[in-house]
C-alpha positions as CSV (number, residue, x, y, z in Angstrom):
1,X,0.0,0.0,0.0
2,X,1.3,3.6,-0.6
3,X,1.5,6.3,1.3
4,X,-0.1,9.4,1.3
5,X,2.2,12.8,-0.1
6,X,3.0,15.8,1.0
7,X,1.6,16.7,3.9
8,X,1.2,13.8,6.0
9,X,4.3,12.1,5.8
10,X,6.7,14.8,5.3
11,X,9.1,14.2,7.4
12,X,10.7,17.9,6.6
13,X,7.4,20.0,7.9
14,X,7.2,21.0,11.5
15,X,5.5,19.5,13.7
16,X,3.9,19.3,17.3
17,X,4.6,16.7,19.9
18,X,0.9,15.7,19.5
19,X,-2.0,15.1,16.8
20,X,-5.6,15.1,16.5
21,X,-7.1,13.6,13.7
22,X,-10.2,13.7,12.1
23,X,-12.0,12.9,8.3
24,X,-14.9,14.4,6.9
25,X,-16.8,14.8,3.6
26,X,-18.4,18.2,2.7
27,X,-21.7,17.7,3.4
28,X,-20.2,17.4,7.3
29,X,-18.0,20.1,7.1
30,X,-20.3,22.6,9.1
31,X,-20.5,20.0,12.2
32,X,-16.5,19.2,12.1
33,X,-15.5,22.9,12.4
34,X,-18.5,23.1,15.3
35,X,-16.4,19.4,16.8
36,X,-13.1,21.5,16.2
37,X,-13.9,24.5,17.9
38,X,-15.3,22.8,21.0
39,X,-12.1,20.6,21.4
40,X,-10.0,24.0,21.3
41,X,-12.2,25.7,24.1
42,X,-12.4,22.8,26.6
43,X,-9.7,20.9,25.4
44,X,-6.7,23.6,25.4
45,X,-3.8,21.5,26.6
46,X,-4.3,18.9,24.3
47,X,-5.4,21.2,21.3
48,X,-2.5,23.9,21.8
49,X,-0.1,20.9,21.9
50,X,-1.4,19.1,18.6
51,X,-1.2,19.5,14.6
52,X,-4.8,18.8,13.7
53,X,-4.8,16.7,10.5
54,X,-8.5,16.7,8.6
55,X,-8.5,14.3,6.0
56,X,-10.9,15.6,3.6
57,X,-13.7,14.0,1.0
58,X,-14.4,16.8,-1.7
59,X,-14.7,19.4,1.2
60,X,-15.0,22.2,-0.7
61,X,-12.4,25.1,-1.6
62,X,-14.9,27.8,0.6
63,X,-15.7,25.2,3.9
64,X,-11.8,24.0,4.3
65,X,-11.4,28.1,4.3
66,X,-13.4,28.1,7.3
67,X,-11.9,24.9,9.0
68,X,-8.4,26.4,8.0
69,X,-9.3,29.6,10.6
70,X,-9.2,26.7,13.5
71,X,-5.2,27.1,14.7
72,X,-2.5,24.4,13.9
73,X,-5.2,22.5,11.4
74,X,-4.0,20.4,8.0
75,X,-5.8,19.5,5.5
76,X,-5.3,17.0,3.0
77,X,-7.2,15.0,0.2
78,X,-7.5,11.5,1.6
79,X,-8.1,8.9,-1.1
80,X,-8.3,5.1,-0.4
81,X,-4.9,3.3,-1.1
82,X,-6.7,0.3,-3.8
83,X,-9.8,-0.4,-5.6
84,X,-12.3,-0.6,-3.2
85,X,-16.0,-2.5,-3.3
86,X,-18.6,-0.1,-3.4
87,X,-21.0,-2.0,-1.6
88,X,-24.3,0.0,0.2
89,X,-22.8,0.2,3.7
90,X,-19.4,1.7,2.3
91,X,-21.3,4.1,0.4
92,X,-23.5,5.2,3.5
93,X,-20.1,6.0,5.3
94,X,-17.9,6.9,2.2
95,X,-14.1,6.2,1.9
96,X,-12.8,8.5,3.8
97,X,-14.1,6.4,7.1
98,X,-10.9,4.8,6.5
99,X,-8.7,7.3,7.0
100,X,-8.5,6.3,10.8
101,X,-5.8,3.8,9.6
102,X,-3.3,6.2,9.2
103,X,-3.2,6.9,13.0
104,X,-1.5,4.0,13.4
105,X,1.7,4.8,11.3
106,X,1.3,8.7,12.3
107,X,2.8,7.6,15.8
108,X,6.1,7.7,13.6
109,X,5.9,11.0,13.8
110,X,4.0,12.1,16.6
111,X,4.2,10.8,20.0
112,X,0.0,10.8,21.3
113,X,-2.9,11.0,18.6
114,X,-6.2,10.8,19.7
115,X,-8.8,10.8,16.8
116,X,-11.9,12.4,17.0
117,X,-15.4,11.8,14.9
118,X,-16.9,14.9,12.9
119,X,-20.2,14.9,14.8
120,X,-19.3,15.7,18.6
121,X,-19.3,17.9,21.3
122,X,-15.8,17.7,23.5
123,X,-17.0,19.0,26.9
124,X,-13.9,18.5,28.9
125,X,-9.9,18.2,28.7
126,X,-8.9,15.3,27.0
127,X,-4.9,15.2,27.2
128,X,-4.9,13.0,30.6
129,X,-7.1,10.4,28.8
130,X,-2.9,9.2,27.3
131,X,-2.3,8.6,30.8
132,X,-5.3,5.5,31.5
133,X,-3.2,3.7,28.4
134,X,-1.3,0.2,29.4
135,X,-0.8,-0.8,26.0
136,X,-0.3,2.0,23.9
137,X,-4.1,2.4,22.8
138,X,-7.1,3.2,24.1
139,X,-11.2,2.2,23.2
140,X,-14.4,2.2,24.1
141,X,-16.1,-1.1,23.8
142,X,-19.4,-1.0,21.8
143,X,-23.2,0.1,23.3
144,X,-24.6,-1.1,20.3
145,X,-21.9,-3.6,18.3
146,X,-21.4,-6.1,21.8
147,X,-18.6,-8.5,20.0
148,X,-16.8,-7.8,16.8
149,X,-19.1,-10.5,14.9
150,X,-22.1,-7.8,14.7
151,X,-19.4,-5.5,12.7
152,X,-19.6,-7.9,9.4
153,X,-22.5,-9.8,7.3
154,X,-20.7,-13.1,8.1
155,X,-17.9,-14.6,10.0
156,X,-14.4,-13.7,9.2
157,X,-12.3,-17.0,9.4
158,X,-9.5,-16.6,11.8
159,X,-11.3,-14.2,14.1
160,X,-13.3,-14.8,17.3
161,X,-16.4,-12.9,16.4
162,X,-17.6,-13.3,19.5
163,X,-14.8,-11.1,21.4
164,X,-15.5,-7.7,22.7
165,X,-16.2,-5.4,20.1
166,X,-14.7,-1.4,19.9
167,X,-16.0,1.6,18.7
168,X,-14.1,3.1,16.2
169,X,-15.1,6.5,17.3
170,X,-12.8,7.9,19.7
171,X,-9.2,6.1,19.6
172,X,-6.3,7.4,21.8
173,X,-2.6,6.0,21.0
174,X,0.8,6.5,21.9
175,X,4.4,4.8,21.5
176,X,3.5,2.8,24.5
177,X,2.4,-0.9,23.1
178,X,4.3,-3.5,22.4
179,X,3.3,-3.2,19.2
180,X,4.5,-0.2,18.4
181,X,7.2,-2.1,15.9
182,X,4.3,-3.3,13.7
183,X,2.9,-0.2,13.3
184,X,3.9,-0.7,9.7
185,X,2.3,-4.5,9.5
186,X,-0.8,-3.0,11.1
187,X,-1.6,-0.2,8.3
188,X,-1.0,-2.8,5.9
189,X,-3.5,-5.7,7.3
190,X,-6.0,-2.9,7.8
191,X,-6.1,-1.9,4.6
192,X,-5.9,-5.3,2.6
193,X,-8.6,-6.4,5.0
194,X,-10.7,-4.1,4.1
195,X,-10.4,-4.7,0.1
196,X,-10.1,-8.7,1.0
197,X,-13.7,-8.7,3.0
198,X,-15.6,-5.0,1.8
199,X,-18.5,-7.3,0.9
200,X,-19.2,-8.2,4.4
201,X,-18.5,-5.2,6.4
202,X,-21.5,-3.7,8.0
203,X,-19.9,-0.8,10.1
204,X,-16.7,-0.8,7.4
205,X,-13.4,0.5,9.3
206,X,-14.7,-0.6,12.7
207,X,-15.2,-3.9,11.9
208,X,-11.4,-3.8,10.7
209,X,-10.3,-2.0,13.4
210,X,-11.7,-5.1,15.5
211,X,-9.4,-7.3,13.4
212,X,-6.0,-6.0,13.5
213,X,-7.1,-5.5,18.0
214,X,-7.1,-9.5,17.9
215,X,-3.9,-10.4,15.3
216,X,-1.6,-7.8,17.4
217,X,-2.8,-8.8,20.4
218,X,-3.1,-4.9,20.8
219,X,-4.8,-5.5,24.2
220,X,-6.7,-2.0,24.7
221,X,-7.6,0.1,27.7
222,X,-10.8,0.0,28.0
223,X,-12.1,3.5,28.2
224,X,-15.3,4.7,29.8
225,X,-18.4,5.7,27.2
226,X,-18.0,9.2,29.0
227,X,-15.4,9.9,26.2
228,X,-17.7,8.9,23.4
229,X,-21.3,9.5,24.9
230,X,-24.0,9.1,22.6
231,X,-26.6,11.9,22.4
232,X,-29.7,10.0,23.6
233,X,-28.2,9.6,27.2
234,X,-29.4,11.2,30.3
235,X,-28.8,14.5,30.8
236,X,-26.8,13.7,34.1
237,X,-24.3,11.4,32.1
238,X,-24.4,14.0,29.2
239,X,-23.3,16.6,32.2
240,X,-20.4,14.3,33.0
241,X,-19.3,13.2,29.4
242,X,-15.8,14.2,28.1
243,X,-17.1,13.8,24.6
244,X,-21.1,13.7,23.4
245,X,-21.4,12.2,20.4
246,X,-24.3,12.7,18.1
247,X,-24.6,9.3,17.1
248,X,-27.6,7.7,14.6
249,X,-30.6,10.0,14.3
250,X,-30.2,11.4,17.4
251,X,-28.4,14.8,15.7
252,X,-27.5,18.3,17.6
253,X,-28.9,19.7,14.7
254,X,-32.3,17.8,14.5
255,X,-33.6,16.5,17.0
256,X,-31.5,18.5,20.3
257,X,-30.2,21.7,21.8
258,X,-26.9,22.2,23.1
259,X,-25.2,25.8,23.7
260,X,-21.9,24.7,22.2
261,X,-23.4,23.2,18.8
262,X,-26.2,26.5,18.3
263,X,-23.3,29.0,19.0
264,X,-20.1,27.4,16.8
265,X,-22.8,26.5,14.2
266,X,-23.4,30.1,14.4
267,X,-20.1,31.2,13.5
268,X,-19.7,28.7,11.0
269,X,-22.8,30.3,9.3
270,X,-21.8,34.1,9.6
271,X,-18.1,33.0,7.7
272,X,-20.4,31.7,4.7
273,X,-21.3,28.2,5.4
274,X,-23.5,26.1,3.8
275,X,-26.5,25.9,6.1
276,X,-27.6,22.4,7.3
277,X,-29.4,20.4,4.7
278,X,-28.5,16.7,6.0
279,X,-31.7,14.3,7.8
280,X,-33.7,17.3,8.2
281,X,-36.2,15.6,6.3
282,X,-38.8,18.7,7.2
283,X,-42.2,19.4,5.8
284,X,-42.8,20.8,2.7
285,X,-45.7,23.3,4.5
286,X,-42.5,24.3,7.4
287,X,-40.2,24.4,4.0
288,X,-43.1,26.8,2.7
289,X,-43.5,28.6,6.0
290,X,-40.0,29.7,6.2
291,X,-39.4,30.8,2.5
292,X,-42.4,32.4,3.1
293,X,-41.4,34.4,5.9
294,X,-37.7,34.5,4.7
295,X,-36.2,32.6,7.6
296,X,-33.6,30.4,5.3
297,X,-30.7,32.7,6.6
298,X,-31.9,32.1,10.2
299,X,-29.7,29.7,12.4
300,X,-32.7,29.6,14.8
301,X,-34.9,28.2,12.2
302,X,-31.8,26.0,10.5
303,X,-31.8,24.2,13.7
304,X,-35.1,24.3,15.2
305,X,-36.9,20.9,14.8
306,X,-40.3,21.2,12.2
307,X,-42.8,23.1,14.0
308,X,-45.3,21.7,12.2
309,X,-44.2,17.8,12.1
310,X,-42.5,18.1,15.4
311,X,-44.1,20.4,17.4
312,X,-43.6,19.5,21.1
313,X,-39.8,19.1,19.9
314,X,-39.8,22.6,18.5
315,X,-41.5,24.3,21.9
316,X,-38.6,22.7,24.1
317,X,-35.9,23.6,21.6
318,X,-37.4,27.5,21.7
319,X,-37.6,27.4,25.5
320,X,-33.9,26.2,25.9
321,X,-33.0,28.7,23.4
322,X,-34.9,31.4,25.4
323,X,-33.4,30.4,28.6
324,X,-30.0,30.4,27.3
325,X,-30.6,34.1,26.7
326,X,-31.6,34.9,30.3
């Protein structure tokens, strides 16, 4: 498999002791900048430490402007390494998913990376999360995929499907593991794995990811969900999460209100971004209602669930938007 060019792996650039990475297409842009921002405001140590690599899916020349106004960040054009299966799930996630695999030999150059998915919230500082790590790398195990087996349409031969499965969501590494020598071997098995099994991945990279855990005995700490806390929790463990993540339906932009999202999204919209278009899936009589009214240009309406489809969900998202103002 080759490597990626210039910027990446060039070996000549300068570079932090530290790296956050992240991927994203375009039609996520808007909630990565909003992920971005809230890692540099409650995540300073880590974020002030760290080159911030984005690899990018046809983000376009206007939105990686606006992501390139967020300190120490990279961009670069991630492509997949082969001649990958388009098969539905693959498709519903697109290529760039597998960027994550480059983490792995990143820690040439870096000595911590922690990557980061394109649709959270960071709440908290994150640089003492390298600390839990016994074996160089740290996961959450699965809510929803209990044993790597629910990752693929069919068993992998090899594997024990019925081993712990990880979420691919939140990944902490540094030069810790034993394998650390591999790092090499690793990025290679991920990516012929994934070109030697795409028609049975169901959750593509993650499924992977599980893999290459079990044939380099990678042994992770197992991290709390707090870092990776899906949406739909309780608003106590949402209070204590590190990280809330706005995972299946459950959106910031749909179907809750948090203060970081509304104001970052807010910003992103007054430097010209594209407005949120992605599972709104509103009414045509609220599409009609706000062209009527000319609300397109108004976050508060971009945001607020359909007040005609929805409109118990609309009422709470006004009054937490009202009592954020007081």
């Amino acid at each position: 498999m080759k490597n990626f060019p210039h910027p990446l792996y060039d070996s000549s650039i300068p570079r932090r002791k530290n790296a956050v990475f992240a991927a994203c297409d375009d039609k996520y842009a808007f909630c990565l900048y909003v992920s971005l921002k809230t890692l540099c405001e409650h995540s300073p140590a880590l974020a002030q430490s760290a080159d911030i690599w984005v690899a990018s899916y046809g983000i376009s020349t206007k939105h990686q402007q606006i992501l390139q106004t967020i300190p120490n960040l990279r961009i670069f054009e991630y492509q997949f390494p082969g001649d990958l299966l388009q098969t539905p799930a693959i498709k519903n996630f697109t290529n760039v998913s597998f960027a994550r695999y480059e983490l792995f030999t990143l820690l040439a150059l870096y000595e911590k990376i922690l990557y980061l998915d394109s649709d959270v919230l960071v709440q908290k500082e994150l640089m003492p999360v390298f600390e839990q790590l016994k074996n160089g790398i740290g996961l959450i195990p699965d809510s929803t995929a209990h044993n790597v087996g629910i990752n693929f349409f069919k068993p992998i031969d090899g594997f024990n499907m019925q081993a712990l499965g990880y979420n691919s969501g939140f990944i902490v590494l540094n030069r810790s593991g034993k394998w650390l020598p591999k790092i090499n071997e690793i990025r290679e098995f991920l990516y012929q794995s994934t070109l030697e099994n795409a028609e049975h991945l169901f959750w593509p990279d993650q499924g992977i990811i599980n893999l290459a855990v079990q044939k380099f005995d990678m042994q992770p700490t197992n991290l709390p969900e707090s870092y990776n806390c899906p949406a739909s929790r309780s608003t106590k463990k949402l209070k204590q999460a590190y990280i809330v993540h706005s995972t299946g339906p459950r959106k910031f932009w749909c179907y809750y209100y948090f203060h970081d999202f509304y104001k970052w999204y807010t910003a992103w919209h007054q430097q010209g971004g594209e407005p949120v278009s992605i599972r709104r899936n509103d009414s045509n009589l609220y599409l009609k209602f706000r062209n009527f009214f000319h609300l397109q240009n108004s976050v508060f309406f971009q945001l607020c669930p359909d007040l005609f489809a929805k409109p118990t969900k609309a009422l709470r998202f006004a009054i937490k938007k009202w009592l954020d103002f007081r």
